[in-house]
N, C-alpha and C positions, 0 to 999 in steps of 0.2 A: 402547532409549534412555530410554523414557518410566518403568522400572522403575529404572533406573538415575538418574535424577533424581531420582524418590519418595524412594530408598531416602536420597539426598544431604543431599535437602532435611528427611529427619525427624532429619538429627545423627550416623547411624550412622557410626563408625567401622571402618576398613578389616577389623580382626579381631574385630569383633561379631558374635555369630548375625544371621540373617537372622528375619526375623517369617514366622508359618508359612504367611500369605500369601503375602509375599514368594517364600518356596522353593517354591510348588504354581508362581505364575507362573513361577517359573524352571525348571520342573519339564514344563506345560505347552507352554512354547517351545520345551526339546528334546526334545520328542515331537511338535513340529509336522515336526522336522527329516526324521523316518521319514516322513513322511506328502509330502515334498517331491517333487512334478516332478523329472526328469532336468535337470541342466542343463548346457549346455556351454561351454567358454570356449574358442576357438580358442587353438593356444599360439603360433601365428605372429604376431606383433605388424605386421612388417610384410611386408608381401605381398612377393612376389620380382618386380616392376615398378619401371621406371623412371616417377619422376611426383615431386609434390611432397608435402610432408607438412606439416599443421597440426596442431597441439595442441588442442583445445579444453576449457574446463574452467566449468564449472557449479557455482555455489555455492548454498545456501540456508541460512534457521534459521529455528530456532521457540524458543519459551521454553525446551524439552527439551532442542534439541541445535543443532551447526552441524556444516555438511557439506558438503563437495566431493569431484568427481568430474571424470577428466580422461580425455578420449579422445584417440587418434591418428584422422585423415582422411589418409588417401591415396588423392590425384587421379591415376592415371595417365596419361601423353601421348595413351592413346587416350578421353580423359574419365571411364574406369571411376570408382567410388570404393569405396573403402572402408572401416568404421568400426570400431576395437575399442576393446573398452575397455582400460584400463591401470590405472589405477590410484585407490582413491576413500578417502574420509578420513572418520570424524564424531566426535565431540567433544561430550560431554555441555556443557552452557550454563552458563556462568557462574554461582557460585552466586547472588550480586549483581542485583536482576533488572534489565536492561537491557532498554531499549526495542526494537519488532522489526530497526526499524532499526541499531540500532546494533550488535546481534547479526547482523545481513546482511553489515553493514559487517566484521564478525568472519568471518565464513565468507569476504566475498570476501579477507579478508588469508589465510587458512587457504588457499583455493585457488591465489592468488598464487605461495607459498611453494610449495606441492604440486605446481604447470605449473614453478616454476623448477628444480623437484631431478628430474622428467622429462625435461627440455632438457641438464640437467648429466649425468644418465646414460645417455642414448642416444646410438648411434653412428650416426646418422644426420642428416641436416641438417635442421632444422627450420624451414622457411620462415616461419612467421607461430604466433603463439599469439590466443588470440583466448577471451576470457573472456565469462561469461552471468552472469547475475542477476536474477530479478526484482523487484527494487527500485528501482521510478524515484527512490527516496530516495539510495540510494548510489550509484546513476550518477552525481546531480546532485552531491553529493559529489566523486567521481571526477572529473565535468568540469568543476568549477568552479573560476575564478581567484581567490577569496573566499578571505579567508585564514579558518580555519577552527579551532575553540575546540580545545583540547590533544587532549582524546581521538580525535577524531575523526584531526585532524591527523599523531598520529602512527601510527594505523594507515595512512592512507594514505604518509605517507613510508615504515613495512614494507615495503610491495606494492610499490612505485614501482619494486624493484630488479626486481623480474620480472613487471612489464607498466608500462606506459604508458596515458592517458588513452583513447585513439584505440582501442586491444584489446577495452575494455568494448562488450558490448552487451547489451539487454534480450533475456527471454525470460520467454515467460508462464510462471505459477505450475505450470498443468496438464501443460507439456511441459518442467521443469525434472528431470530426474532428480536432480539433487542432493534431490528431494523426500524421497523415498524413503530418506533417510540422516537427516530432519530428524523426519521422520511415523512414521517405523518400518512396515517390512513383513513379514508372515508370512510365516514360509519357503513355504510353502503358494501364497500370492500370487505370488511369483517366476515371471517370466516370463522367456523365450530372449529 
């Protein structure tokens, strides 16, 4: 993402050569991909129990990028749980630089959107979706009765259709997986 902003931010246009830096890092990334851990992604989405099922979805950004990530929980009647992942998103940053927060605020519309076209295409019933952030800026945001300057306002009227005030919750920065879509990680770094 961070190559990908570079490239944004110095002008280039979509069918311009790349600078011969540019192409070694892009060159280096996919030669980190050979060098990748095994990874595995279970294909069962959801487990063959009866139990209930939550969405949860994690957002974050940085001046590079915004990004969300949304899992399924399923609670079984005997307490088991389960967690997979499903489906995640990132989104180079606005060229325009926006403050961290407001690009927070950007990634939680981004996840918003992303939990509600999960809920729309699954056949299963989705008891509770339940949103993460760590931005005590945009919660307060999110929780507040203040009426609130345009920009702000209408990213939150977006979201509003696929969660509510009450779904937000914080999460620290270090256990925010949306990290990882904001920071960039070497294929190398991947972990199970």
């Amino acid at each position: 993402m961070h190559l990908a902003k570079k490239v944004i931010n110095q002008g280039h246009n979509w069918d311009q050569q790349l600078s011969e830096e540019h192409y070694h890092e892009i060159q280096q990334w996919m030669e980190d991909f050979k060098n990748m851990p095994p990874t595995q992604i279970p294909r069962c989405l959801v487990p063959n129990v009866d139990g209930t099922h939550e969405l949860h979805t994690f957002t974050d950004a940085s001046h590079s990028a915004v990004s969300a990530v949304v899992y399924l929980r399923t609670i079984s009647v005997e307490s088991s749980i389960t967690t997979r992942y499903v489906i995640s998103k990132s989104k180079v940053a606005l060229i325009q630089q926006l403050s961290i927060p407001k690009l927070k605020l950007e990634a939680a519309t981004l996840g918003a959107k992303l939990a509600g076209f999960c809920e729309s295409e699954m056949t299963i019933d989705v008891k509770s979706k339940i949103f993460w952030t760590d931005s005590t800026t945009v919660l307060s945001w999110i929780k507040s009765m203040d009426r609130q300057k345009m920009y702000i306002a209408n990213r939150l009227n977006k979201f509003a259709e696929n969660s509510n005030k009450d779904d937000w919750r914080h999460v620290s920065g270090k256990m925010n997986p949306a990290d990882h879509g904001t920071r960039g990680l070497a294929p190398c770094d991947l972990q199970r």
